[in-house]
Each structure stands twice: as structure tokens, then as C-alpha cells.
N, C-alpha and C positions, 0 to 999 in steps of 0.2 A: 546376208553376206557370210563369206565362209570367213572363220578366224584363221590366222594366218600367223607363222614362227619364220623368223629369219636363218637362211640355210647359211651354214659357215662355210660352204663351198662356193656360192655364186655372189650370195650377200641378196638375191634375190626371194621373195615374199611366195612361199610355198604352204599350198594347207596343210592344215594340220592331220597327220591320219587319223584314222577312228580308232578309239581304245582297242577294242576286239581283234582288229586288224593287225595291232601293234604288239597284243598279248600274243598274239602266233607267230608273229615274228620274232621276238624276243624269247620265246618257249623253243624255237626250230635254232637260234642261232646257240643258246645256250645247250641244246642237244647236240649240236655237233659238237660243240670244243668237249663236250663231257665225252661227246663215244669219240676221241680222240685213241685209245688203246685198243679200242675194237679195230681203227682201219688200219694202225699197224701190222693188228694182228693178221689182218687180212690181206695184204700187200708183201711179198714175201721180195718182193726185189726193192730197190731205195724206195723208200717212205717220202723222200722231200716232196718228189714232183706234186705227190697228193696236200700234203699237209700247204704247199706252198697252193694249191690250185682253193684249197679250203677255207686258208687265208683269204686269199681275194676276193675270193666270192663275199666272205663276211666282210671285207672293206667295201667294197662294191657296195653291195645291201644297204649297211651304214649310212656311207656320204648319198644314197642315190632318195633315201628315206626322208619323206617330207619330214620338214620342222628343223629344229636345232635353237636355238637360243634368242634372247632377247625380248618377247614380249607375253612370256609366262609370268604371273608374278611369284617373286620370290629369287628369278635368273637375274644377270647380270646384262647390263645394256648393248645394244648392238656394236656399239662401237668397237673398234680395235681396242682391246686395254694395253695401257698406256706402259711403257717399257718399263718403268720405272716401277711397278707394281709387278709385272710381269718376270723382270728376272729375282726380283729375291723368292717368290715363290717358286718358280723354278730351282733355284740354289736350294732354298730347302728341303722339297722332295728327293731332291738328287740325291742332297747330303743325308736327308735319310736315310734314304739306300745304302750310301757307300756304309755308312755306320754297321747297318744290319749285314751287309757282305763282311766286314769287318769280323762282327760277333760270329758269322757260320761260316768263320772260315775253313774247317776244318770239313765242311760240307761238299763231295763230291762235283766239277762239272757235270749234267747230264751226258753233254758231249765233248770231246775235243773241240780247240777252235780253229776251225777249219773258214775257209771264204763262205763256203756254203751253209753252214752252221749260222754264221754269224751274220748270214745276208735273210737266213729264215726266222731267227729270233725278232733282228727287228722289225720286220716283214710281220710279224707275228705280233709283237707288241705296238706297231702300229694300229693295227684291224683288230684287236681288240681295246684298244681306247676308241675309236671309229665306233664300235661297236657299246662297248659299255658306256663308255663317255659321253657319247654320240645320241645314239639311238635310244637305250635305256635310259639312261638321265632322262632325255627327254621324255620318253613314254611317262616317267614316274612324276615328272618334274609338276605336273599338277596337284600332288598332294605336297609339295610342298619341298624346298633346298634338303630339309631332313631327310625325308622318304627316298627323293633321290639320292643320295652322294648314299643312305645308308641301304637299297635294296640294290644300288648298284654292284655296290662293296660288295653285299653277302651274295648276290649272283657271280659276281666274278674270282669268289673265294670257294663257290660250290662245282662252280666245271673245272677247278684244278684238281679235287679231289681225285677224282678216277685217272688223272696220272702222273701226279706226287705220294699223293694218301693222305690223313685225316690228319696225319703232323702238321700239311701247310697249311691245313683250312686256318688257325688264328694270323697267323704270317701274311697269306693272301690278302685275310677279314684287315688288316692293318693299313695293307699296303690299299686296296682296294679304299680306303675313309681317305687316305692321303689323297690319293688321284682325284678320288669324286671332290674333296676339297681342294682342289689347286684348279680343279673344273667350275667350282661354283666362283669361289675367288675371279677366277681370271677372264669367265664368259668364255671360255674356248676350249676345247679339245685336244686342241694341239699342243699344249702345256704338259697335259698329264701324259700321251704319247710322245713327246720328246724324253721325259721323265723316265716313263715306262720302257724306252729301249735302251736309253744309257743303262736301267738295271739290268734289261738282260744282257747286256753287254760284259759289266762287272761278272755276271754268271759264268761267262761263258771264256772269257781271257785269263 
């Protein structure tokens, strides 16, 4: 019998992919957000449609990737977690956040906040929880809630490099343990992406 991980999209019993399979996926999605500056650079009229069409596809990939949660050991059970667990974890990442916008605040928007800006941010931080939360977690999730919540982190603090700089990599590495722990906590993904776009939000207003 093939082993089998419960998908948080259907709730329906999906194989597991094969390590190798999941290592090229995970190498090809964390290559694109890293050459994030190269397709600027190559796109000489608005950048959104691309970075928005980039996005998707790494959502896509994500939700479309066999596995997700509940019958690894070490994850949290299939079930819905229970509200009462679920919003003060939520509160606390959030309010992490707002804390550390707080401390930088003297830290430039990237960009103005335009509709457009602010519809690709979180567009953007959803599909990468999708992504890191999601698919990573899970790839990793065999060795163990550590390995995960902590190779999630330092993957998703190494594709901001190339277009923040080596300042965010601890900031990301932070925020990154948070998400993976509000993911291990809660059994769900969708915690650390609700999370992750209120921050960019704060970014960006």
C-alpha cells in the first residue's frame, strides 16, 4: 500500500511524493523567488504581470503537491484545530510583526501602496506559505517538526537574499521559525499565510 498524507485542500488521502521528486521541486521553486532580480531586470515594462503569473504558478505547485499534514509523525492531527488554539497563535505572530514594523520603522516601503502593490504582496505571501508551509514543511516533515519548521525557515530566509541583501537574511531566519511554528502548532498552513500577509501589509501601508 502506498502511504498516504492528508491534503489541506480536499481533506482527501493523497500519496506521498517521492523524496527526489520533491527535492527538484523544492530546488526549482526556491530558484525562482531567488532569481526574483534577474526577471526584473529583464522585463523592462511593468514587472507585476510577471511576478504575479510567478506567484501562481508557485501556489498552484503547492496546493496541487501531493501530501500535507496529519499522518507524519511529529505533525499535528488531521482535524480542523480548534479556534480556541488557533487565534491566539495567530495573535501572536501577527503581533510579532507589528512589533518588528514597529522597531524598522524608519525602514523604507519597497513600494508605494497602490491596489496593485498591495493585491501582489499578498498574492505573494500567500504562495509562499503554500509554498514553504506547504510543500517544504512537508517534504522535510520526515525528519522530524525540528528539521521542518527549521530548513523551512532557512530556505525562506535564503530566496530573500538576492532582493533585500544579507541585512534580511536574520529578520527572514526569525520570521521564517515563527511561521514554521504557528504551522507545526496549528496543523495548517493557512495560519502562517494569513500571518505572513497581514505583514506584508504593515510593509507596505
Amino acid at each position: 500500500m502506498i502511504p498516504t498524507l492528508d491534503s489541506p485542500v480536499d481533506g482527501q488521502a493523497r500519496p506521498v511524493a517521492a523524496p527526489r521528486a520533491a527535492g527538484l521541486v523544492v530546488a526549482a521553486g526556491c530558484g525562482a523567488l531567488a532569481a526574483r532580480p534577474l526577471l526584473l531586470g529583464a522585463v523592462h515594462a511593468d514587472p507585476a504581470p510577471v511576478y504575479a503569473a510567478l506567484f501562481l504558478a508557485l501556489l498552484a505547485t503547492s496546493l496541487l503537491w501531493p501530501g500535507g499534514r496529519g499522518t507524519v509523525p511529529g505533525d499535528r492531527p488531521t482535524a480542523a484545530p480548534a479556534v480556541g488554539r488557533t487565534l491566539p497563535v495567530l495573535a501572536l505572530g501577527v503581533g510579532a510583526f507589528v512589533v518588528g514594523r514597529v522597531l524598522l520603522a524608519g525602514t523604507p516601503s519597497p513600494a508605494p501602496a497602490t491596489a496593485v502593490v498591495v493585491a501582489l504582496n499578498t498574492l505573494a505571501a500567500v504562495a509562499e506559505e503554500a509554498f514553504f508551509r506547504r510543500l517544504v514543511y512537508g517534504a522535510l516533515l520526515a525528519g522530524g517538526p525540528v528539521v521542518a519548521i527549521g530548513g523551512s525557515a532557512l530556505l525562506f530566509a535564503a530566496v530573500h537574499v538576492t532582493v533585500y541583501g544579507l541585512w534580511v537574511l536574520p529578520l527572514d531566519l526569525a520570521a521564517g521559525l515563527l511561521l514554521g511554528w504557528q504551522r507545526q502548532v496549528t496543523g495548517s498552513w493557512a495560519v502562517p499565510a494569513i500571518t505572513h500577509a497581514l505583514a506584508n501589509l504593515l510593509v507596505v501601508l
